[in-house]
C-alpha positions in Angstrom: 78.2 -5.8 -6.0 81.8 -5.5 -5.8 82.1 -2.8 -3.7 80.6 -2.6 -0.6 81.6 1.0 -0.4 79.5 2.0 -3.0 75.9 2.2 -4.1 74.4 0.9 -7.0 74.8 5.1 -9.2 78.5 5.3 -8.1 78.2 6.7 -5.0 79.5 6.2 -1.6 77.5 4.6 0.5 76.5 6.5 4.1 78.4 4.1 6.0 81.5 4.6 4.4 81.4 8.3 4.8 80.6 7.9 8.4 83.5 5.8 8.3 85.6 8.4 6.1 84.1 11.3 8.7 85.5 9.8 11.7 89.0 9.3 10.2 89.1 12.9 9.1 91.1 15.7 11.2 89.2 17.7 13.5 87.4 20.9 12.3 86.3 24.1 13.8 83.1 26.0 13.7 83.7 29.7 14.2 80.3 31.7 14.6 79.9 35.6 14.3 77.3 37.1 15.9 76.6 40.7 17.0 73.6 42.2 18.7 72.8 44.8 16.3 73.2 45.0 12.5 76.1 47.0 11.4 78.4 46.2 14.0 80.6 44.2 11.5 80.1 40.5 11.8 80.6 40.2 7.9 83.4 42.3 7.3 85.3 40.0 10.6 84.1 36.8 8.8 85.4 37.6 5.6 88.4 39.2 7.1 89.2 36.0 9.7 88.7 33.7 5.9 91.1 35.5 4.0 93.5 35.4 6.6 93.2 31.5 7.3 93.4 31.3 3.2 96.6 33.4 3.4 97.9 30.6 6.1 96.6 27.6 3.3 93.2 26.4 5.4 90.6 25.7 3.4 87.8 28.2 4.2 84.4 27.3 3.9 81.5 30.2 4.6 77.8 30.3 5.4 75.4 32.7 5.9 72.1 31.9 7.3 
């Protein structure tokens, strides 16, 4: 193989993304949670993403 980075379908291999993840800056996880439903934990999430769009962050946003 002539790239040790890289699997045999063109991908790259786990240790290089390990390798890749620990180079990478810092991220945050911010959780919303609320004790009953209705009490606006979606409408802050989407509000606190737009803003950090606004600012040029990449957002990223999950529901579970």
């Amino acid at each position: 193989m002539s790239d040790d980075n890289r699997t045999s379908d063109h991908r790259p291999s786990p240790d290089a993304l390990v390798e890749a993840a620990g180079r990478d800056l810092r991220r945050r996880l911010k959780i919303f949670l609320g004790a009953a439903p209705g009490v606006g934990k979606t409408f802050e999430m989407l509000e606190s993403g737009r803003a950090k769009k606004a600012e040029g962050v990449d957002v990223v946003i999950g529901v579970v």
